[in-house]
FIMARZA-931790 format. One record per residue (C-alpha): residue in one letter; y, x, z. Coordinates in nm, 4 decimals, m for minus. Last residue first. Layout:
{r: A&Y: Y&X: X&Z: Z}
...
***
This chain:
{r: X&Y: 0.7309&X: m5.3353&Z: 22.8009}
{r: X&Y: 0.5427&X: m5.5062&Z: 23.0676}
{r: X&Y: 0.3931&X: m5.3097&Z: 23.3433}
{r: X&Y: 0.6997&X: m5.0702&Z: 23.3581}
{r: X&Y: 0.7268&X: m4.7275&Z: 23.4546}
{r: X&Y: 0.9173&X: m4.6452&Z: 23.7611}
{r: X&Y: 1.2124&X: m4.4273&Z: 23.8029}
{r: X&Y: 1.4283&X: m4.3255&Z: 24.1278}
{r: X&Y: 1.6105&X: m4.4221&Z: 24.3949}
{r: X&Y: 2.0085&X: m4.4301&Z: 24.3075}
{r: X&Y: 1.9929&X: m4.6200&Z: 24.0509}
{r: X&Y: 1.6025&X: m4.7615&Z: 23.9587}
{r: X&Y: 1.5956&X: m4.6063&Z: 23.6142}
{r: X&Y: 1.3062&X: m4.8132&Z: 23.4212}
{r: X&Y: 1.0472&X: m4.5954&Z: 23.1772}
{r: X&Y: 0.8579&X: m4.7926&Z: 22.9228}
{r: X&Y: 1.1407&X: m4.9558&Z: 22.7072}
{r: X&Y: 1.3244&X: m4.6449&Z: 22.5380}
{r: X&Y: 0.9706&X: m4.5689&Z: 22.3632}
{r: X&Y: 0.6946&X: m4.2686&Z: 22.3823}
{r: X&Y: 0.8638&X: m3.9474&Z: 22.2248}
{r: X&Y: 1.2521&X: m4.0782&Z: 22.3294}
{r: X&Y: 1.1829&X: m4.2397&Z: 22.6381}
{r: X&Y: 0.9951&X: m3.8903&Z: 22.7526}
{r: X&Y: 1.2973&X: m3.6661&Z: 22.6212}
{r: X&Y: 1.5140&X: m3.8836&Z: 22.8183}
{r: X&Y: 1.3115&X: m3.8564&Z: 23.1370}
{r: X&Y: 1.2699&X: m3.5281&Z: 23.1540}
{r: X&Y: 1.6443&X: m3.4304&Z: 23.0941}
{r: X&Y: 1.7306&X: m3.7057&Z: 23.4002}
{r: X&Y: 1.4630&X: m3.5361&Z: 23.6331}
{r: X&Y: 1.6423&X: m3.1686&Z: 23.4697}
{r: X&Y: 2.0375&X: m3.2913&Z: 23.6429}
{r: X&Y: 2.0727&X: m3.1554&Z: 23.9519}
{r: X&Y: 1.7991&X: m2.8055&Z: 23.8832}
{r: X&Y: 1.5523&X: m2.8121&Z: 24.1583}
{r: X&Y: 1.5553&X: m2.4667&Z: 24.2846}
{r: X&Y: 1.2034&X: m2.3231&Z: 24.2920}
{r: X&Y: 0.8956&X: m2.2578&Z: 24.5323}
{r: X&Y: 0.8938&X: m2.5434&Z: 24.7398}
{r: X&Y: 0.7254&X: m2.7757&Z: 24.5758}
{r: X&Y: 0.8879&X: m2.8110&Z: 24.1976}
{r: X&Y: 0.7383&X: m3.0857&Z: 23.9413}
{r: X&Y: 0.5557&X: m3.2532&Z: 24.2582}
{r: X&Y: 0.8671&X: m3.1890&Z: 24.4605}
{r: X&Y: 1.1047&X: m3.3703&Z: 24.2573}
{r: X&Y: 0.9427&X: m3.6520&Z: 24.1260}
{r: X&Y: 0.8773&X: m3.7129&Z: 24.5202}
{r: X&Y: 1.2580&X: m3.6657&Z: 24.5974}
{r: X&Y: 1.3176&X: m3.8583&Z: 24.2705}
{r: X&Y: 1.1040&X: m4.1501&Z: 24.4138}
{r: X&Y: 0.8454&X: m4.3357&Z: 24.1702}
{r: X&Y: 0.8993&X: m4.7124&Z: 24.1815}
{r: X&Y: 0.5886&X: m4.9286&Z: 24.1423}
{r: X&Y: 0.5121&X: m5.0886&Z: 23.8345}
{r: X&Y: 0.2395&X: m4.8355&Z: 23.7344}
{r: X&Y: 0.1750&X: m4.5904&Z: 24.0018}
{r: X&Y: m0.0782&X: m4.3280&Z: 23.8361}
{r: X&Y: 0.1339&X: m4.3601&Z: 23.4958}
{r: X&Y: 0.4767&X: m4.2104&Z: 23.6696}
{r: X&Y: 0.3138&X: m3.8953&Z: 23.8507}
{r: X&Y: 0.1260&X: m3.8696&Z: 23.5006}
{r: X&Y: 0.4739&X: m3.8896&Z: 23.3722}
{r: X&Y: 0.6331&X: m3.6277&Z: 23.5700}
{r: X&Y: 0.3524&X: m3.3803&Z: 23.5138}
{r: X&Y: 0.3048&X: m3.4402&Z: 23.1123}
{r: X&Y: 0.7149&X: m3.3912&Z: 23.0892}
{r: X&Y: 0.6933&X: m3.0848&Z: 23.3249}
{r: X&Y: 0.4160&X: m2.9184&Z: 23.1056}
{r: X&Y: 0.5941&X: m3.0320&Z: 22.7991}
{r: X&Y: 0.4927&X: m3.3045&Z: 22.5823}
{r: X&Y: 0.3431&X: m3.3653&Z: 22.2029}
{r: X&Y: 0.1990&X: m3.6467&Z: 22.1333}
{r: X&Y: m0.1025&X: m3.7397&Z: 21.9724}
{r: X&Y: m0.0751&X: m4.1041&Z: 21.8013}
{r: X&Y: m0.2998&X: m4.3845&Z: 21.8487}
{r: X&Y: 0.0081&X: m4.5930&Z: 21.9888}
{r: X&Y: 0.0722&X: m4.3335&Z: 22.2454}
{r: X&Y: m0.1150&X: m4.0036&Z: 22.3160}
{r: X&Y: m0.1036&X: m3.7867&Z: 22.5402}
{r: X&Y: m0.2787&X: m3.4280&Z: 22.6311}
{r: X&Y: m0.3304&X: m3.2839&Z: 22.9464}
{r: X&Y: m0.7070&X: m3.1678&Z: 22.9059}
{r: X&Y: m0.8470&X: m3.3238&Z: 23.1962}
{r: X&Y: m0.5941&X: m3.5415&Z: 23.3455}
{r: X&Y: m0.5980&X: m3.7340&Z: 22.9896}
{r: X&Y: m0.2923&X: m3.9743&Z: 22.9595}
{r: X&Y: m0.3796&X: m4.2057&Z: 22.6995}
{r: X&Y: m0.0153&X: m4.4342&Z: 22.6622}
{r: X&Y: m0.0184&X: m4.8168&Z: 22.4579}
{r: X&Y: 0.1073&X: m4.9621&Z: 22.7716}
{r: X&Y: m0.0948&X: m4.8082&Z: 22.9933}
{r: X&Y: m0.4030&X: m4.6085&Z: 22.9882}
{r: X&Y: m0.5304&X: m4.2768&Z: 23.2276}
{r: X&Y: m0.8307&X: m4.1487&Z: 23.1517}
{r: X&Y: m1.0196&X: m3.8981&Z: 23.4042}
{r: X&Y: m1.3435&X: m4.1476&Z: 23.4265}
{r: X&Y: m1.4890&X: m4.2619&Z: 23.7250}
{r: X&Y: m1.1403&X: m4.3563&Z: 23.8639}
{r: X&Y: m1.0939&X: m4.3809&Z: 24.2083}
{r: X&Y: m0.7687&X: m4.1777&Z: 24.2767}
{r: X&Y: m0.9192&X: m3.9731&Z: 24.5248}
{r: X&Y: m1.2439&X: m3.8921&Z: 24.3158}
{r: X&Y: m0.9935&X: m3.7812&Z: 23.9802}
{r: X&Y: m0.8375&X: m3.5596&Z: 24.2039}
{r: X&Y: m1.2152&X: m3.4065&Z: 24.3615}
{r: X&Y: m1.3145&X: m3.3622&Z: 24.0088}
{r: X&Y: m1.0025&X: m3.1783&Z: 23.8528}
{r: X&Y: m1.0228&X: m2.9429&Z: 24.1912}
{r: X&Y: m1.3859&X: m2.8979&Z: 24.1432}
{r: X&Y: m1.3637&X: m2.8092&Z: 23.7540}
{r: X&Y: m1.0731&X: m2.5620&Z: 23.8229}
{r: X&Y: m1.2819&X: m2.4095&Z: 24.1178}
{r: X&Y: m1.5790&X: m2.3700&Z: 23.8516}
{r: X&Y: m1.3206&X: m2.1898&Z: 23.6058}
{r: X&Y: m1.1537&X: m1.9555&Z: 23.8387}
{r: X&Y: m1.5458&X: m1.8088&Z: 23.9460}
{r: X&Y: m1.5697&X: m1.7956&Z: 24.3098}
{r: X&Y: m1.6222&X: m1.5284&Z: 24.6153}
{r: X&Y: m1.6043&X: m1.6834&Z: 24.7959}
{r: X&Y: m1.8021&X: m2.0229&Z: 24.8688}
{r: X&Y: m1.6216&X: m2.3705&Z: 24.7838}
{r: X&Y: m1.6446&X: m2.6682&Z: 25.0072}
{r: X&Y: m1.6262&X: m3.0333&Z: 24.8782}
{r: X&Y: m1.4804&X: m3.3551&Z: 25.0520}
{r: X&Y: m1.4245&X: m3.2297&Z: 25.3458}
{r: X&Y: m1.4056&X: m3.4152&Z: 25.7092}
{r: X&Y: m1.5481&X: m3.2191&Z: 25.9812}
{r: X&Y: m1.8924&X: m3.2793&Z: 25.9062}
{r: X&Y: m1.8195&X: m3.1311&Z: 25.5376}
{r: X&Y: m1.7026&X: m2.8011&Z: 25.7181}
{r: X&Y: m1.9574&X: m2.7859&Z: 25.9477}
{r: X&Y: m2.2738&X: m2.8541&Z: 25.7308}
{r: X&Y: m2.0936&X: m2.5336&Z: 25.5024}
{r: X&Y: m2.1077&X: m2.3313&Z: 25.8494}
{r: X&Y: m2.4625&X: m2.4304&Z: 25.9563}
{r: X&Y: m2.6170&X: m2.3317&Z: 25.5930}
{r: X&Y: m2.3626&X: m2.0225&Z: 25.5638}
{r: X&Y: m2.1707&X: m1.9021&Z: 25.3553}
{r: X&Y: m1.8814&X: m1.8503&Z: 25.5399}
{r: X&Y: m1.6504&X: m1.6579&Z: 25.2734}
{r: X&Y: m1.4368&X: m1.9983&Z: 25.2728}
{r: X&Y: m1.2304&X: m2.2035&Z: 25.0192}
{r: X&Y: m1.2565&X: m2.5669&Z: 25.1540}
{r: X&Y: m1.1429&X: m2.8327&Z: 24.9212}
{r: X&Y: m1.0096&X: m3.1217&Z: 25.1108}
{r: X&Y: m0.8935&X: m3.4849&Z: 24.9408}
{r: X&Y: m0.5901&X: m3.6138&Z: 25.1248}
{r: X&Y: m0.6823&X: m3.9089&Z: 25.3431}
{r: X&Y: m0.4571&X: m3.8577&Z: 25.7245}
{r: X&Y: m0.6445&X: m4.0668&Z: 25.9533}
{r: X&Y: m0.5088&X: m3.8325&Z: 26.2313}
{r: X&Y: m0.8043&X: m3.7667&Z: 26.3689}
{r: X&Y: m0.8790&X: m3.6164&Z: 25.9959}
{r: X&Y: m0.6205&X: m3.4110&Z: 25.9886}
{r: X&Y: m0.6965&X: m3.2937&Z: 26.3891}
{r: X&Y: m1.0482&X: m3.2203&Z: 26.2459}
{r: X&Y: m0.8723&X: m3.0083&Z: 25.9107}
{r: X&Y: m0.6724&X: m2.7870&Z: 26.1108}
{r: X&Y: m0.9294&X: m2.6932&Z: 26.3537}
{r: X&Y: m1.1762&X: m2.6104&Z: 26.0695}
{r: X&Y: m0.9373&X: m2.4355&Z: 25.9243}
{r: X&Y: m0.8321&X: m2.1978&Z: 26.2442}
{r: X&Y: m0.4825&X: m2.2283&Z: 26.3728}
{r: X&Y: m0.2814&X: m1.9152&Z: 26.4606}
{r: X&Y: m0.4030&X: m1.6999&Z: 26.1298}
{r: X&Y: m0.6643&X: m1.8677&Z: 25.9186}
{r: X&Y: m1.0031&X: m1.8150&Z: 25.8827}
{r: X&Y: m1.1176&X: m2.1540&Z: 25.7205}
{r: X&Y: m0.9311&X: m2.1395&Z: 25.3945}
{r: X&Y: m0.8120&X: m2.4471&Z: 25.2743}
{r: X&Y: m0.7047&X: m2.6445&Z: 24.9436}
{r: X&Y: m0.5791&X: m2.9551&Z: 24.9930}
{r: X&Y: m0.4719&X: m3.2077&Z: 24.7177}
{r: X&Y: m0.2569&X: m3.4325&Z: 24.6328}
{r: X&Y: 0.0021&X: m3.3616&Z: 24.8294}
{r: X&Y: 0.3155&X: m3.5426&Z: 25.0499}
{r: X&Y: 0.5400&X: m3.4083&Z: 25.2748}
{r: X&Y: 0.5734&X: m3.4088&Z: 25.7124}
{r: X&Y: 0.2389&X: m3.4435&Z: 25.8225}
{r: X&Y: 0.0632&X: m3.1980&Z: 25.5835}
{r: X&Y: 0.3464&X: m2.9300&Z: 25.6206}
{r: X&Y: 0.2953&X: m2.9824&Z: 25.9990}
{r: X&Y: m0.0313&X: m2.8773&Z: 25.9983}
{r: X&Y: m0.0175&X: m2.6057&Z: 25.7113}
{r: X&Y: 0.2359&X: m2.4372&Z: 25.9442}
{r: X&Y: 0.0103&X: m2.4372&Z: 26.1934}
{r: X&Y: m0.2871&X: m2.3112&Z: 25.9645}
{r: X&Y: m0.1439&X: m2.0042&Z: 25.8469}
{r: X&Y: m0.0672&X: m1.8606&Z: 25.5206}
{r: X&Y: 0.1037&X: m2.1193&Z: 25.2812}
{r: X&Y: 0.1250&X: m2.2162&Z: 24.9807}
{r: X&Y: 0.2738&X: m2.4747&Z: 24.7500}
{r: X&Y: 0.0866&X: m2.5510&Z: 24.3495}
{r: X&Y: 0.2519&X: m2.7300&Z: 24.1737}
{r: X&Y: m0.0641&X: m2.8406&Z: 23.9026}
{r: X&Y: 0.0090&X: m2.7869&Z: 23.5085}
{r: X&Y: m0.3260&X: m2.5917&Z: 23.4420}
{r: X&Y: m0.1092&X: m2.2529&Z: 23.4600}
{r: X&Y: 0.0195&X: m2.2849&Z: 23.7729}
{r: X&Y: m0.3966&X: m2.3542&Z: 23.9217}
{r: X&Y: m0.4657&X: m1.9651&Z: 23.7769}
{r: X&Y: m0.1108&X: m1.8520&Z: 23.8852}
{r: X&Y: m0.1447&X: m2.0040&Z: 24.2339}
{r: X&Y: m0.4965&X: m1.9004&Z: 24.2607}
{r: X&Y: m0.4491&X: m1.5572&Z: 24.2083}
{r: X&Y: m0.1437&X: m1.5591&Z: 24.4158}
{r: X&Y: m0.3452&X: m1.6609&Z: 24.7145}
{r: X&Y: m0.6654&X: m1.4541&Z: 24.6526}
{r: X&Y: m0.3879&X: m1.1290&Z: 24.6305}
{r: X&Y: m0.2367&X: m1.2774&Z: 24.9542}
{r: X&Y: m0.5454&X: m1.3054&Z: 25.1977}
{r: X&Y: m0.3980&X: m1.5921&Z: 25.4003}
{r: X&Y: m0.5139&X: m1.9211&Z: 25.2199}
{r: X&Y: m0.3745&X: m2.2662&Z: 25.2496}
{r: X&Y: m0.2718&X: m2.3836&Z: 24.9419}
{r: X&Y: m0.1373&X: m2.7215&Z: 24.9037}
{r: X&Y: m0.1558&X: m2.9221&Z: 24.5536}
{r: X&Y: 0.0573&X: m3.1503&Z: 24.3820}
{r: X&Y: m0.0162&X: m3.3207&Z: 24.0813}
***
């Protein structure tokens, strides 16, 4: 899953990006609310997470021109405005759950787990197809009753694979939810990924569309 960060107090930031890194999430950030504008019109997240003093655009600003927009991503605000009036605000303007600073790691974990498994309209975190249990919660697998094994970039290119089910999966969007922007995308790891996945689960469940991108079948 990928998540945006929009916070401009830099030791919160990289707090959170390790803390949120090390649940499996790629995790981008940035530090001002323009460029969170036109990061959120132009690529694709799961997930926002936004401060509401920002530098050059405030939050609150950002996220009513979002939501004029029609644009649907799930909103977390992450705010030291504590406020009664302020939190009425922020869910007025179009979040889905606000967040007072300062926070314990572990609640905001819960939240952002929650607020995923909201957008994606499942009551329960479980992902099944084809024999595969894909828990969100705890990231493990299992296929044909069996626990198996996977690597944190395995687990986040197949979930990306097992929430679109018979529909073709990009490599540019592979690409960015197992990267962002933060690292080099190595030319051939999508192709490593997917062959150690076909060979833990089965060669039959995961289709190469050439020259596109992957997309895991409805009927094996």
């Amino acid at each position: 899953m990928r998540l945006l960060l929009v916070e401009d107090d830099r030791a919160l930031g990289q707090g959170i990006r390790v803390a949120l890194g090390a649940e499996g999430y790629t995790l981008d950030w940035l530090q001002d609310g323009v460029a969170a504008l036109h990061a959120l019109r132009t690529e694709n997240f799961d997930l926002l997470l936004l401060d509401l003093g920002l530098p050059r655009l405030d939050g609150l600003d950002l996220l009513q021109q979002l939501r004029a927009e029609q644009h649907d991503v799930p909103v977390l605000i992450l705010t030291a405005r504590d406020g009664t009036a302020e939190r009425i605000a922020g869910l007025d303007a179009g979040a889905d759950d606000y967040l007072v600073k300062p926070f314990d790691v572990e609640e905001l974990k819960a939240r952002v787990r929650a607020l995923l498994r909201r957008s994606q309209g499942r009551a329960q975190p479980m992902l099944e197809h084809a024999g595969i249990h894909l828990d969100p919660a705890t990231q493990q697998v299992r296929y044909l009753d069996e626990d198996i094994i996977v690597t944190p970039m395995e687990y986040q290119l197949l979930h990306q694979l097992m929430v679109r089910p018979g529909k073709v999966v990009t490599r540019e969007r592979l690409s960015r939810a197992l990267y962002g922007w933060q690292d080099r995308v190595e030319s051939n790891i999508l192709e490593v990924l997917i062959h150690n996945l076909r060979k833990k689960l089965s060669t039959e469940l995961i289709r190469t569309v050439r020259g596109v991108g992957y997309v895991l079948v409805l009927k094996p």
